[in-house]
ChimeraX commands (.cxc) that place a marker at each C-alpha (Angstrom):
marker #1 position 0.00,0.00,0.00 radius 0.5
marker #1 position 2.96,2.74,0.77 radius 0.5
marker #1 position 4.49,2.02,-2.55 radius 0.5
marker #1 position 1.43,2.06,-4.55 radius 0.5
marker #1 position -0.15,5.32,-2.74 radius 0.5
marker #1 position 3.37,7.13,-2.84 radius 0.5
marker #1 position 3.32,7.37,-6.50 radius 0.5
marker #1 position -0.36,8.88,-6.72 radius 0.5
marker #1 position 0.48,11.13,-3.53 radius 0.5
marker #1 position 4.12,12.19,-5.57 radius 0.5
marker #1 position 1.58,13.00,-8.86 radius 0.5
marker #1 position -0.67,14.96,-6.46 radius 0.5
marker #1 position 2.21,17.13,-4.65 radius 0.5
marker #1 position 4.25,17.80,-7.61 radius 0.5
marker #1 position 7.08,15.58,-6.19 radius 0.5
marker #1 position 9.64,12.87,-7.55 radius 0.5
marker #1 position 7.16,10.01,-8.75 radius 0.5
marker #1 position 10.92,7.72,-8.47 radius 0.5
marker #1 position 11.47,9.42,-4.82 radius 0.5
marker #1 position 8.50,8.50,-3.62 radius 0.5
marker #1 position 8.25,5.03,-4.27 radius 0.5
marker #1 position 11.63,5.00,-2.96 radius 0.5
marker #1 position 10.63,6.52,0.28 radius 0.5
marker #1 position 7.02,4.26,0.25 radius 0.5
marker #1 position 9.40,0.97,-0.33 radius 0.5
marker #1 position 11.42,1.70,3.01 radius 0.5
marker #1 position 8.43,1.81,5.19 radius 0.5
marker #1 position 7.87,-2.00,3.89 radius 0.5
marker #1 position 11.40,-2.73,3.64 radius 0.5
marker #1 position 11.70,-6.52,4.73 radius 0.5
marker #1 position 14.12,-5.14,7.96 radius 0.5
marker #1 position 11.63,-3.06,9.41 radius 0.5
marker #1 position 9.21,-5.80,9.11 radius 0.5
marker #1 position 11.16,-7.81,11.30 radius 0.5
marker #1 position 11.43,-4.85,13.55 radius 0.5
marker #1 position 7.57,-4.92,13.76 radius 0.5
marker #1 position 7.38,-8.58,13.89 radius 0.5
marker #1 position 10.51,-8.78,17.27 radius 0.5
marker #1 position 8.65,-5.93,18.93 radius 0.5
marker #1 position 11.26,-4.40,20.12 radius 0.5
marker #1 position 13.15,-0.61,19.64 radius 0.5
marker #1 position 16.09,0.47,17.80 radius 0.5
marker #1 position 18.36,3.79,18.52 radius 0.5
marker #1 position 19.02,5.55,15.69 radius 0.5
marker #1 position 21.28,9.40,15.88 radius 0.5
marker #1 position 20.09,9.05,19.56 radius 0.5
marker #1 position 16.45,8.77,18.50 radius 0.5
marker #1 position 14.31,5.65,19.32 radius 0.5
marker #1 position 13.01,3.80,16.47 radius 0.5
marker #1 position 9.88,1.05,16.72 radius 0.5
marker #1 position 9.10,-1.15,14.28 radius 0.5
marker #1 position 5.64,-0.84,12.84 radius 0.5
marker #1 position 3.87,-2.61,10.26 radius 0.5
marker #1 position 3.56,0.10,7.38 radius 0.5
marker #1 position 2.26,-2.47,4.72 radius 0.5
marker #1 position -1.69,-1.34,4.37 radius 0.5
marker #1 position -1.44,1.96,6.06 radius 0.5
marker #1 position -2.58,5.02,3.50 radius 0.5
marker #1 position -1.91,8.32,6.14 radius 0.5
marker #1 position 2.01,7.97,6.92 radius 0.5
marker #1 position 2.97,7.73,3.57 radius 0.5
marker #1 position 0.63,10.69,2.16 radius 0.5
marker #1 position 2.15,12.77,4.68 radius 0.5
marker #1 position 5.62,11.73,4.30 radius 0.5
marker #1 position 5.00,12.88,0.19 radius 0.5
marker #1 position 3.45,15.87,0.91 radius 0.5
marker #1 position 6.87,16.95,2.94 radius 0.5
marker #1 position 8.99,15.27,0.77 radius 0.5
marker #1 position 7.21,17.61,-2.26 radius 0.5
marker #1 position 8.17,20.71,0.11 radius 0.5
marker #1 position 11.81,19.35,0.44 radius 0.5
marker #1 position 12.29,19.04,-3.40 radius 0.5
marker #1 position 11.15,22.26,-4.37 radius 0.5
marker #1 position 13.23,23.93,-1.37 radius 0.5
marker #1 position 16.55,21.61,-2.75 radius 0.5
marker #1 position 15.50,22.90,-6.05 radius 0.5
marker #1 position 16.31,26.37,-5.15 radius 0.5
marker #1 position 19.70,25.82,-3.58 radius 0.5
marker #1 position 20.72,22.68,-5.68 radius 0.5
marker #1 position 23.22,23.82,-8.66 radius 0.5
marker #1 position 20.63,22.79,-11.78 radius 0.5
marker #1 position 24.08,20.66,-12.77 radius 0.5
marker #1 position 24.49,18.66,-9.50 radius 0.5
marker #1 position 20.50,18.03,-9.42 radius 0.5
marker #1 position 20.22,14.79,-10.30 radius 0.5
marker #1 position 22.39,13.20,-8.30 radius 0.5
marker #1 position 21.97,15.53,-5.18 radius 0.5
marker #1 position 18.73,16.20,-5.17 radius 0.5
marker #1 position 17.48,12.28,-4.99 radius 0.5
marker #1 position 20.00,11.74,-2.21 radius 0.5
marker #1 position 19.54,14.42,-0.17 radius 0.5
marker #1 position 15.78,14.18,-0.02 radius 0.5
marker #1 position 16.22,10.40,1.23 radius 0.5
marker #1 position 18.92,10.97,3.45 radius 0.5
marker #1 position 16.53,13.30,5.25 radius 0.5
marker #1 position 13.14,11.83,4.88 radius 0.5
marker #1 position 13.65,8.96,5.50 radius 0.5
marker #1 position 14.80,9.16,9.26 radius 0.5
marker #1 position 12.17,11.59,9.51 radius 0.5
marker #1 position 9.72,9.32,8.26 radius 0.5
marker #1 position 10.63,6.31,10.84 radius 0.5
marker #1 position 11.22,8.83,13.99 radius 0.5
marker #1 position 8.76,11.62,13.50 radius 0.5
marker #1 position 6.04,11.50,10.94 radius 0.5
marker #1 position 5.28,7.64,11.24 radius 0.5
marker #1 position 4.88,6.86,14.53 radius 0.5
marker #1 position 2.68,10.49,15.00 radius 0.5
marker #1 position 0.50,9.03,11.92 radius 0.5
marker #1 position 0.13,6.07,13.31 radius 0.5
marker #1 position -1.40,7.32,16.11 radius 0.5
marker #1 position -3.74,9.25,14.00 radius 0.5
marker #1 position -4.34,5.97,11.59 radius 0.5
marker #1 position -5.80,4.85,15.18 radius 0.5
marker #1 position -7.62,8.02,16.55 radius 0.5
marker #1 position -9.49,7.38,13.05 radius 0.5
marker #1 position -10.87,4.45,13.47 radius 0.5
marker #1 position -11.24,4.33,17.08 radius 0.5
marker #1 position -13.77,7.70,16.61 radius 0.5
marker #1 position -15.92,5.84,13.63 radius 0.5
marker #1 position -15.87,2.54,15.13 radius 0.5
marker #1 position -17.20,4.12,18.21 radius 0.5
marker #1 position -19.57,6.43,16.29 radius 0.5
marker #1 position -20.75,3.39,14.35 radius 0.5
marker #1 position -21.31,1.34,17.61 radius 0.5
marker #1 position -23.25,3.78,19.18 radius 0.5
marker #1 position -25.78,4.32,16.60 radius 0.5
marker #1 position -25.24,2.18,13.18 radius 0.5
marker #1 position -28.78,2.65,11.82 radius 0.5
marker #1 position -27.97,6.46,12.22 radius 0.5
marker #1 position -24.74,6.28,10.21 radius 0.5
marker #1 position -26.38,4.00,7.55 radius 0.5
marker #1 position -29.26,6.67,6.87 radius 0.5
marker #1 position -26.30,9.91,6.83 radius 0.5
marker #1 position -24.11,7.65,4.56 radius 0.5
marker #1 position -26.93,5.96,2.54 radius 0.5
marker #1 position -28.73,9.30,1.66 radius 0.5
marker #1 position -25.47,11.54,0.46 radius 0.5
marker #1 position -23.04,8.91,-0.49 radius 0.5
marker #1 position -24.01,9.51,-3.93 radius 0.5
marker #1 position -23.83,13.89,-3.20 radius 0.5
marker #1 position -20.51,13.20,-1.86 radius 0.5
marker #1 position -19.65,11.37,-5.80 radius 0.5
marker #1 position -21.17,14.61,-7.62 radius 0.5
marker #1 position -18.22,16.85,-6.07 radius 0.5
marker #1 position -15.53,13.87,-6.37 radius 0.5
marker #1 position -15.70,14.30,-2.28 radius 0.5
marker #1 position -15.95,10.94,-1.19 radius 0.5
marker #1 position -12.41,9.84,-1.90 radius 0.5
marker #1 position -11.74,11.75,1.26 radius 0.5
marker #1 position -14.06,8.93,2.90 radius 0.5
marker #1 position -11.74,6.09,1.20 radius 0.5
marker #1 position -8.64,6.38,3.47 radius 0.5
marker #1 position -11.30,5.32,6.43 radius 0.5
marker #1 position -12.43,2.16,5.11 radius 0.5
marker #1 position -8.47,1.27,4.07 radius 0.5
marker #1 position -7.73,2.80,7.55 radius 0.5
marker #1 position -10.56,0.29,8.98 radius 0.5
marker #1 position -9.56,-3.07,7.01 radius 0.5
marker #1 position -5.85,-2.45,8.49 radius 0.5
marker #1 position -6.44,-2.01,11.69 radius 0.5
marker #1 position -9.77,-4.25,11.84 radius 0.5
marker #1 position -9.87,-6.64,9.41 radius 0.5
marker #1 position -13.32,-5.50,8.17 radius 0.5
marker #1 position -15.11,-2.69,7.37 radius 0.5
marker #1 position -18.46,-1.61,7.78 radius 0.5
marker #1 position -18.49,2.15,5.80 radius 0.5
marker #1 position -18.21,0.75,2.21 radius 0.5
marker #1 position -21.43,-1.97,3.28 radius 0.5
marker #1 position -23.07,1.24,3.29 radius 0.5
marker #1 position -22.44,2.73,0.38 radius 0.5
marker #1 position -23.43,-0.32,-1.82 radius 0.5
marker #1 position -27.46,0.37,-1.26 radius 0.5
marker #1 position -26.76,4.51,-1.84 radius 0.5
marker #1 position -25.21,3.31,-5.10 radius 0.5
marker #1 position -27.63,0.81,-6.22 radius 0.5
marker #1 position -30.10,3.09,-5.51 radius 0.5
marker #1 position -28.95,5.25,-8.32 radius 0.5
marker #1 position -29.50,2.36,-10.77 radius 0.5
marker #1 position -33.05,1.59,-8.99 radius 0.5
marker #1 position -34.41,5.37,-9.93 radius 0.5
marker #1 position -33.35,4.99,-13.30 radius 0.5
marker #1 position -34.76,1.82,-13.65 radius 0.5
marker #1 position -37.90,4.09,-12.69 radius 0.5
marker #1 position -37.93,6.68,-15.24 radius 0.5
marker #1 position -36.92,3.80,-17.89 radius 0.5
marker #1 position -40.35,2.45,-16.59 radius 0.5
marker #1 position -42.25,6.04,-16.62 radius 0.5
marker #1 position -40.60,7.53,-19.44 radius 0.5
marker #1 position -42.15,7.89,-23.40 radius 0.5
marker #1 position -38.54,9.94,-24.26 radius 0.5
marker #1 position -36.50,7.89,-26.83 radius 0.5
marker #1 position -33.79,9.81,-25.83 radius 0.5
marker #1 position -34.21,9.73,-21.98 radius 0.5
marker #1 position -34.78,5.30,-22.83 radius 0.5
marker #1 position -31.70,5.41,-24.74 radius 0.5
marker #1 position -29.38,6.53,-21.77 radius 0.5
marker #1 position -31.12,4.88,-19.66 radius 0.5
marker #1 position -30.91,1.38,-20.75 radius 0.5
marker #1 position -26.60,2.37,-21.09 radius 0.5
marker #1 position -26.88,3.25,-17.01 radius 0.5
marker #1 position -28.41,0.59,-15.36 radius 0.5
marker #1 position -26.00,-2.06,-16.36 radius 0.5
marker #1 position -23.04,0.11,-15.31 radius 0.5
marker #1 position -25.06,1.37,-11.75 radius 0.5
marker #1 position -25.66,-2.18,-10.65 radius 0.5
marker #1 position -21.56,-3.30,-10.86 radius 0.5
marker #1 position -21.16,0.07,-8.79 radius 0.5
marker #1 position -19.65,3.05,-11.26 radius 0.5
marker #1 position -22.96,5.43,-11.25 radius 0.5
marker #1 position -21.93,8.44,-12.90 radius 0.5
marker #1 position -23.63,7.45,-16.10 radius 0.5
marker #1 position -26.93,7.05,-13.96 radius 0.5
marker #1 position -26.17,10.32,-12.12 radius 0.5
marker #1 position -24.90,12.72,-14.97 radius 0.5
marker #1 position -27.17,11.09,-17.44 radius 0.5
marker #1 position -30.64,10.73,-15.58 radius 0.5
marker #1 position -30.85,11.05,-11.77 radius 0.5
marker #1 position -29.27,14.12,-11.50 radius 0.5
marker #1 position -30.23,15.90,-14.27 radius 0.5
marker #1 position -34.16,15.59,-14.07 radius 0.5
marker #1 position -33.74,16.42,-10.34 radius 0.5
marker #1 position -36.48,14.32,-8.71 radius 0.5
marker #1 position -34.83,10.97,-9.10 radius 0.5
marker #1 position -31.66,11.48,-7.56 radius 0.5
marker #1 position -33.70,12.69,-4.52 radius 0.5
marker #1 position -35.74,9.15,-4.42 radius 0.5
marker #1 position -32.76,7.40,-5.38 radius 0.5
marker #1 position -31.29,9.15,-2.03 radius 0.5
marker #1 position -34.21,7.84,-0.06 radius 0.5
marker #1 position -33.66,4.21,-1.46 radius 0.5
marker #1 position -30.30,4.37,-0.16 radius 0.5
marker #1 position -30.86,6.12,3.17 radius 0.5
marker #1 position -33.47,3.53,3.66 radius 0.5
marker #1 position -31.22,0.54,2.44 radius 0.5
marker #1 position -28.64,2.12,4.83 radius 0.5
marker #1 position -30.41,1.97,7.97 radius 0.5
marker #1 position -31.02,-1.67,7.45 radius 0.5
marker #1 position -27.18,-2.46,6.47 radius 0.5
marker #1 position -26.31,-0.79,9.90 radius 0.5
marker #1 position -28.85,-2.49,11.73 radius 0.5
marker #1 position -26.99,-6.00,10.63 radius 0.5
marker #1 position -24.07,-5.07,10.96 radius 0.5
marker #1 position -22.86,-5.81,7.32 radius 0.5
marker #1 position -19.07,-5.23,6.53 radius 0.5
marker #1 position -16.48,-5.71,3.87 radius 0.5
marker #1 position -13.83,-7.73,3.84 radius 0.5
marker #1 position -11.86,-5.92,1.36 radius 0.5
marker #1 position -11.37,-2.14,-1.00 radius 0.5
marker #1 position -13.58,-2.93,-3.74 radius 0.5
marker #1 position -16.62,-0.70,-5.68 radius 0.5
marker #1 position -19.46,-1.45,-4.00 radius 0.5
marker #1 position -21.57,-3.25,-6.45 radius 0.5
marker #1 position -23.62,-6.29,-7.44 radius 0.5
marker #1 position -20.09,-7.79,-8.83 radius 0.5
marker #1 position -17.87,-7.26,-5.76 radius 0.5
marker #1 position -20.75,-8.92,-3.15 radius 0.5
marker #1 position -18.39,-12.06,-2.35 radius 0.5
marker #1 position -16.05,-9.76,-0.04 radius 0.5
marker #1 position -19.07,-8.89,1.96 radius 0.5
marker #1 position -19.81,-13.11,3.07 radius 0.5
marker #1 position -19.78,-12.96,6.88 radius 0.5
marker #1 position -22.07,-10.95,9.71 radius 0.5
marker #1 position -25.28,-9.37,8.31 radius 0.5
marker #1 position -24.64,-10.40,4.67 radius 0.5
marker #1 position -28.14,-11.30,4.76 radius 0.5
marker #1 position -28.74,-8.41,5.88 radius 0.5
marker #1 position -26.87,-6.37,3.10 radius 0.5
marker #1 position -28.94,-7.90,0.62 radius 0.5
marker #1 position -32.12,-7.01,1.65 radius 0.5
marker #1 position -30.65,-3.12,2.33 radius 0.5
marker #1 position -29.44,-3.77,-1.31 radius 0.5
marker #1 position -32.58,-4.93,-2.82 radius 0.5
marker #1 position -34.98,-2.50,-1.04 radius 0.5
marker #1 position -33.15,0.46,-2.16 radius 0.5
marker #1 position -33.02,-0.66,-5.44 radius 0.5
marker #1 position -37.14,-1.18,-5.65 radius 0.5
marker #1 position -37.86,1.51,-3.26 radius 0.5
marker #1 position -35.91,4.44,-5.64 radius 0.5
marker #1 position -37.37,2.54,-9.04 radius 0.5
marker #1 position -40.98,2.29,-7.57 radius 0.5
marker #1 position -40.82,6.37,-5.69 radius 0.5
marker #1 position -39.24,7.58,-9.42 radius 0.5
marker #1 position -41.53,5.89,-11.43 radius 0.5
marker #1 position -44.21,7.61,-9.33 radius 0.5
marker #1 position -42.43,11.26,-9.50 radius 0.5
marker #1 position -40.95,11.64,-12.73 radius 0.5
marker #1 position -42.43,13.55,-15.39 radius 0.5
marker #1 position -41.21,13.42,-18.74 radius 0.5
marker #1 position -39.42,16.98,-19.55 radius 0.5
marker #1 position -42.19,19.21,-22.05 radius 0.5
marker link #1:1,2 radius 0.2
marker link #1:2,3 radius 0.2
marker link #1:3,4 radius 0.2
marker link #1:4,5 radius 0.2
marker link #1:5,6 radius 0.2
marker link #1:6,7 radius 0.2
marker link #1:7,8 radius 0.2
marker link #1:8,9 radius 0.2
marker link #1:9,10 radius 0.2
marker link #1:10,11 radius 0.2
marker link #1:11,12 radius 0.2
marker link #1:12,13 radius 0.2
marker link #1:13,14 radius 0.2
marker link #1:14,15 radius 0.2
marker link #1:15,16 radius 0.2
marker link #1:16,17 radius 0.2
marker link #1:17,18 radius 0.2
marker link #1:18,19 radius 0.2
marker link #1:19,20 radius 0.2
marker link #1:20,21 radius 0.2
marker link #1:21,22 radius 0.2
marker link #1:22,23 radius 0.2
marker link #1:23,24 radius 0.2
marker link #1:24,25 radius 0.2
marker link #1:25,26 radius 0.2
marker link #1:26,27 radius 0.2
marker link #1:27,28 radius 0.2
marker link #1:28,29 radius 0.2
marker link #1:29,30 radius 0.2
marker link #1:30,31 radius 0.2
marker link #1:31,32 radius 0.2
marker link #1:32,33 radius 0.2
marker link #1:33,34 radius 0.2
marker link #1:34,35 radius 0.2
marker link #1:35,36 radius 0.2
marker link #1:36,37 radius 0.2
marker link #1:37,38 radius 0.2
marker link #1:38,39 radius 0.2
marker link #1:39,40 radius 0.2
marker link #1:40,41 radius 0.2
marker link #1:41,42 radius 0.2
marker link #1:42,43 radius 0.2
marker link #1:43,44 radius 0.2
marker link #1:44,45 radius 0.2
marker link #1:45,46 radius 0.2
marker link #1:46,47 radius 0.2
marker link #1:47,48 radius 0.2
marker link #1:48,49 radius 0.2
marker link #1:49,50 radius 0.2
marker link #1:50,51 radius 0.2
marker link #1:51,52 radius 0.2
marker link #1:52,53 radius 0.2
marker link #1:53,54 radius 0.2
marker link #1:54,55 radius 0.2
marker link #1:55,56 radius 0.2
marker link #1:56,57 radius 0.2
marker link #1:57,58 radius 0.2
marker link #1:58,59 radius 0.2
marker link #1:59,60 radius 0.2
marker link #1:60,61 radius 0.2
marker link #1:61,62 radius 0.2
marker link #1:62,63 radius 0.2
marker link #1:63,64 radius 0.2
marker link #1:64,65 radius 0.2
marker link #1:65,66 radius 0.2
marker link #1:66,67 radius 0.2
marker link #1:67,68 radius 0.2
marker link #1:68,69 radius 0.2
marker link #1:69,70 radius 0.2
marker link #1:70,71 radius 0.2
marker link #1:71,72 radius 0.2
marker link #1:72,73 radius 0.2
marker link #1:73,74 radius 0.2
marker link #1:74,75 radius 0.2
marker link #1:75,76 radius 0.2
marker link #1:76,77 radius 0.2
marker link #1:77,78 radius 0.2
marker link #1:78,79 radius 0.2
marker link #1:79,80 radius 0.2
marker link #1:80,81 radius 0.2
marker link #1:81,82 radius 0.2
marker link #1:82,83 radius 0.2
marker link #1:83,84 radius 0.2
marker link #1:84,85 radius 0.2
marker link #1:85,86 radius 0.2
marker link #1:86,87 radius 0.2
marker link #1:87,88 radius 0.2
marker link #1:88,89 radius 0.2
marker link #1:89,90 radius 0.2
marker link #1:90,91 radius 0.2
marker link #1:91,92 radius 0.2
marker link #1:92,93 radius 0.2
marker link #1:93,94 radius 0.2
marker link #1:94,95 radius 0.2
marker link #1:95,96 radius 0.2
marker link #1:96,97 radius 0.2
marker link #1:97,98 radius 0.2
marker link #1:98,99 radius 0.2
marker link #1:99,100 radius 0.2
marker link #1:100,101 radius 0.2
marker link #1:101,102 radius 0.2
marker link #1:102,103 radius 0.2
marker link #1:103,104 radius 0.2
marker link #1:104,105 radius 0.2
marker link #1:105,106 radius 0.2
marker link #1:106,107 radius 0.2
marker link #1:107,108 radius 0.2
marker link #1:108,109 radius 0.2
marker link #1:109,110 radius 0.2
marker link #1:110,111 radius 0.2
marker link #1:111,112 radius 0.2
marker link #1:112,113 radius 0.2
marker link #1:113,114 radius 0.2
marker link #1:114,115 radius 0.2
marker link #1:115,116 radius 0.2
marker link #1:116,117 radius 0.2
marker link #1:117,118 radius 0.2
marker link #1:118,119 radius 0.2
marker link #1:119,120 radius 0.2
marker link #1:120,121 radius 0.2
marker link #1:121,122 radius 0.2
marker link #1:122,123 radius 0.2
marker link #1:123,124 radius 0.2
marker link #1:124,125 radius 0.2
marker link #1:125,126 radius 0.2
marker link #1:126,127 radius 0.2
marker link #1:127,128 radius 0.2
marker link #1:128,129 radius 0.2
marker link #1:129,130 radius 0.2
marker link #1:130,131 radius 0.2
marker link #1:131,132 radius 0.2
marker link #1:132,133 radius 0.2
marker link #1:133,134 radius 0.2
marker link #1:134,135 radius 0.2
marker link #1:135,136 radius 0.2
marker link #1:136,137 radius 0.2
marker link #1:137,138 radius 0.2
marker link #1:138,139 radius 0.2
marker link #1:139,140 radius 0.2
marker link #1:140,141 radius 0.2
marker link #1:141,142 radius 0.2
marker link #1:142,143 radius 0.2
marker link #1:143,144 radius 0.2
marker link #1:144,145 radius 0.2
marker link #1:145,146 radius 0.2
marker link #1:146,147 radius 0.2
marker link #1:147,148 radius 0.2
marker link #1:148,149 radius 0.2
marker link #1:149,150 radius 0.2
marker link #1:150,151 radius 0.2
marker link #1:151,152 radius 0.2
marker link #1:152,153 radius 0.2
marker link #1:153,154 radius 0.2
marker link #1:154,155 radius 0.2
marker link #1:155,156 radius 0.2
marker link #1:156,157 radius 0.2
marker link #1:157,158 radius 0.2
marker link #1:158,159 radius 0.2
marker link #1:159,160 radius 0.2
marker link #1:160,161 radius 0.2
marker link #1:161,162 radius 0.2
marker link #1:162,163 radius 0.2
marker link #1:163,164 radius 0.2
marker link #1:164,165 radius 0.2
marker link #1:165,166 radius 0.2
marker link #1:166,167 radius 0.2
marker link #1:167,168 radius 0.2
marker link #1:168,169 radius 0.2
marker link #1:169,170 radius 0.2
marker link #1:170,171 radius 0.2
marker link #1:171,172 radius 0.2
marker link #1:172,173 radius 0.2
marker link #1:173,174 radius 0.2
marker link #1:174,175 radius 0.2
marker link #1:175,176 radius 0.2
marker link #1:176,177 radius 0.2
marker link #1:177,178 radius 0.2
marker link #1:178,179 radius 0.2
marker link #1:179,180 radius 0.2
marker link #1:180,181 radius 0.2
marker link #1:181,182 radius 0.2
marker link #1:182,183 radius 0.2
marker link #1:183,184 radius 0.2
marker link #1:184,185 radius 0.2
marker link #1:185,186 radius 0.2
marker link #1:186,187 radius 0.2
marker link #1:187,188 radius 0.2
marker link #1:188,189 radius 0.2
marker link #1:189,190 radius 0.2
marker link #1:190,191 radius 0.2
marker link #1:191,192 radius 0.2
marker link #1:192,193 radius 0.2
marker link #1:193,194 radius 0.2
marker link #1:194,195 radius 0.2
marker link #1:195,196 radius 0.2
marker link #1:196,197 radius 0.2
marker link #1:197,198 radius 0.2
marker link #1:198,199 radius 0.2
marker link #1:199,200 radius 0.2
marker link #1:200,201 radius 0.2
marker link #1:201,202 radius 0.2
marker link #1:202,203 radius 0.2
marker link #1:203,204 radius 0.2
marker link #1:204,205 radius 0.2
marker link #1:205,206 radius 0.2
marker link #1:206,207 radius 0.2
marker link #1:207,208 radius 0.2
marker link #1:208,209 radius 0.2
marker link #1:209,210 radius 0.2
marker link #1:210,211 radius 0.2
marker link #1:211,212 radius 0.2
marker link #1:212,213 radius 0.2
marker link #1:213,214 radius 0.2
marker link #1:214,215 radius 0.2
marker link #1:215,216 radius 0.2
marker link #1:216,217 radius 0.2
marker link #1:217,218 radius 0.2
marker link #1:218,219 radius 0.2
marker link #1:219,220 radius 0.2
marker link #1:220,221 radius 0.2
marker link #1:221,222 radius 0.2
marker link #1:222,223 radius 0.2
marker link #1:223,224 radius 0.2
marker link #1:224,225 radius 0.2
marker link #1:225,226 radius 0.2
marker link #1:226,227 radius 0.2
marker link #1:227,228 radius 0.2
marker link #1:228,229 radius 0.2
marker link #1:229,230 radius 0.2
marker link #1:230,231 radius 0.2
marker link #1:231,232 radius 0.2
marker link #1:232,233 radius 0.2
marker link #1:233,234 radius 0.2
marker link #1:234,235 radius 0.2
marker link #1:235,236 radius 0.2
marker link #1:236,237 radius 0.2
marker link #1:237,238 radius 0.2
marker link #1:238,239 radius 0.2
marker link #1:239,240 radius 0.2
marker link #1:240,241 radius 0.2
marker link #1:241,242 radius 0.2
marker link #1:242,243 radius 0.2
marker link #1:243,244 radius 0.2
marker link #1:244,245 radius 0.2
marker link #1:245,246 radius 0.2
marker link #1:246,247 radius 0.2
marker link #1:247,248 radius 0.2
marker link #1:248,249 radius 0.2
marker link #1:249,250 radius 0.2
marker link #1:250,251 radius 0.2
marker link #1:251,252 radius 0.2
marker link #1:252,253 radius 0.2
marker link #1:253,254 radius 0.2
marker link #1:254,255 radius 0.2
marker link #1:255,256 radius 0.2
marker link #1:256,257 radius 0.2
marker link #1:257,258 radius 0.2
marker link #1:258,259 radius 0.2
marker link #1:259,260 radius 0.2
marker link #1:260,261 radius 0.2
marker link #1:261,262 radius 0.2
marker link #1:262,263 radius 0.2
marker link #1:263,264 radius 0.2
marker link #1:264,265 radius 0.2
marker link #1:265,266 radius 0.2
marker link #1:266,267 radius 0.2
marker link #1:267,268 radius 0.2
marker link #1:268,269 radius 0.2
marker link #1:269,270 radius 0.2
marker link #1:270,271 radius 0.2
marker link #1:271,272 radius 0.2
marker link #1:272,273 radius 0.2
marker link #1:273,274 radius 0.2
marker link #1:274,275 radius 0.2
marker link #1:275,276 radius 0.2
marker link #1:276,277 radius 0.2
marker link #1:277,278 radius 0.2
marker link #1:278,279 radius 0.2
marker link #1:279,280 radius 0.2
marker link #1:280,281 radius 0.2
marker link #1:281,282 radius 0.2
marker link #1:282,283 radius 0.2
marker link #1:283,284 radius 0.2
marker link #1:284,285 radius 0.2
marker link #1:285,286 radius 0.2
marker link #1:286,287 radius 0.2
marker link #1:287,288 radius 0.2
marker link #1:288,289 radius 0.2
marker link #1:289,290 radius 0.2
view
C-alpha cells in the first residue's frame, strides 16, 4: 500500500514520482518488518526507532509525500541545476527517511488509530444512524468527487480491523442510483431519456454510477432525490446487521463475495430495497421533460 499510494500522492504534490516510491518501499522494507514482527526498539542518531507494520497503512505515507514535495522544491532552489540529479534524490532520502521512521510515522500512526477508534465508536453507538447519513449523500458526496476523502477510512478500517463496515453502506446509496433509473426507464415515453437509460443501469448495478447520475438522476432532479431515499433507507437496514467488507472494492452487485460474513443477509435485503424503493418512488415522481 505505501508504494502504490506514494506514486499517486508524488503526482498529487508535484514531487519525484521515483522518490517517492523510494521513500514508500522503506516503510515496507523486509528489515523493518522484522522490527515490527521482534517488537522491540532500535536507537538511531540518539532517537528511538519502533518497528511498525507500514504495509496497508494510507496516512504515513501521504504525509511523508506531501513533505517530501516541500523538500524538493526547497533543494530545487539551492541545488546547482548541474548537481541536481544526483543531489537532489540523495539528499531528499537521506533526510526523509529518518524523519519518516522517527517523526512523521509513529505520529501518523497514532492518528491511523484516533481514526478508526472515533468511527468505530460512532458506528457502535448508533449504526442505523450512520447507515441513513451515509446511505442518503453517499451519492452527493460522488457529484463533487468528495468521497475519496471517505476512502482512506475504510483502508484505515480493514488495516487495523480486518473488516469494514463504511463501504457496506455505500453499496445500497449506489444501487439506488440504478433503482431510480430503472424508474424513469419504466415512466418515461422519451427515446432519448430510454436510450441513456438502458446504457446506465447495467453500469449502476456493478457500482460506477456516474452514467446514472450525470445522465438521468441528476439531471431531471427528482430521481436522484428518491434514489437518495432508497439508499438512506437501504442504509439503515445495512447498519442495523451489521454488514461489513472484507476488502477495498466498488461497491456493487459484482464485488458482493467480499461482503460473506455478519449481516450479509442483511446487506442484501438493504441492497434490494433500495433498489425497488428508488425505481418504484421515481416511477411515481418523474415527469417526462415538455
Amino acid at each position: 500500500m505505501p508504494i502504490l499510494v506514494s506514486f499517486t500522492a508524488a503526482k498529487k504534490f508535484g514531487s519525484s514520482e521515483f522518490v517517492a516510491v523510494t521513500l514508500g518501499a522503506a516503510l515496507v522494507h523486509p528489515d523493518i518488518i522484522s522490527l515490527f514482527n521482534s517488537n522491540t526498539v532500535i536507537q538511531f542518531l540518539g532517537f528511538p526507532v519502533k518497528g511498525i507494520d507500514y504495509s496497508f497503512t494510507f496516512i504515513p505515507v501521504v504525509i511523508a509525500v506531501f513533505l517530501l514535495s516541500k523538500l524538493e522544491k526547497l533543494l530545487n532552489k539551492v541545488i546547482h541545476e548541474n548537481l541536481k540529479i544526483f543531489l537532489l534524490p540523495i539528499i531528499s532520502l537521506v533526510i526523509m527517511v529518518p524523519l519518516t521512521f522517527i517523526v512523521i510515522g509513529p505520529i501518523a500512526t497514532i492518528i491511523t488509530k484516533a481514526v478508526g477508534t472515533g468511527y468505530t465508536a460512532l458506528y457502535t453507538a448508533c449504526p442505523i444512524l450512520v447507515g441513513v447519513l451515509i446511505g442518503a449523500t453517499w451519492q452527493a458526496l460522488v457529484i463533487k468527487g468528495i468521497h475519496w476523502a471517505v476512502m482512506p477510512i475504510v483502508i484505515n478500517n480493514l488495516y487495523l480491523y480486518g473488516v469494514d463496515t463504511l463501504m457496506a453502506l455505500m453499496l445500497p446509496a449506489s444501487l439506488g442510483q440504478g433503482g431510480a433509473v430503472l424508474g424513469v426507464l419504466l415512466k418515461t415515453k422519451n427515446k432519448n431519456i430510454r436510450k441513456v437509460a438502458k446504457g446506465a443501469i447495467p453500469t449502476g448495478l456493478t457500482g460506477v454510477t456516474e452514467s446514472s447520475i450525470y445522465g438521468i438522476t441528476l439531471k431531471y432532479k427528482t430521481p436522484f432525490i428518491c434514489a437518495s431515499i432508497g439508499g438512506a433507507v437501504g442504509g439503515a437496514i445495512a447498519g442495523a446487521s451489521g454488514s461489513a467488507t472484507m476488502g477495498y472494492v466498488i461497491p456493487g452487485l459484482l464485488t458482493l463475495p467480499v461482503y460473506f460474513g455478519k449481516g450479509f443477509g442483511g446487506l442484501i435485503i438493504a441492497a434490494g430495497t433500495s433498489y425497488v424503493l428508488a425505481a418504484v418512488l421515481s416511477f411515481i415522481t418523474f415527469k417526462d421533460p415538455v
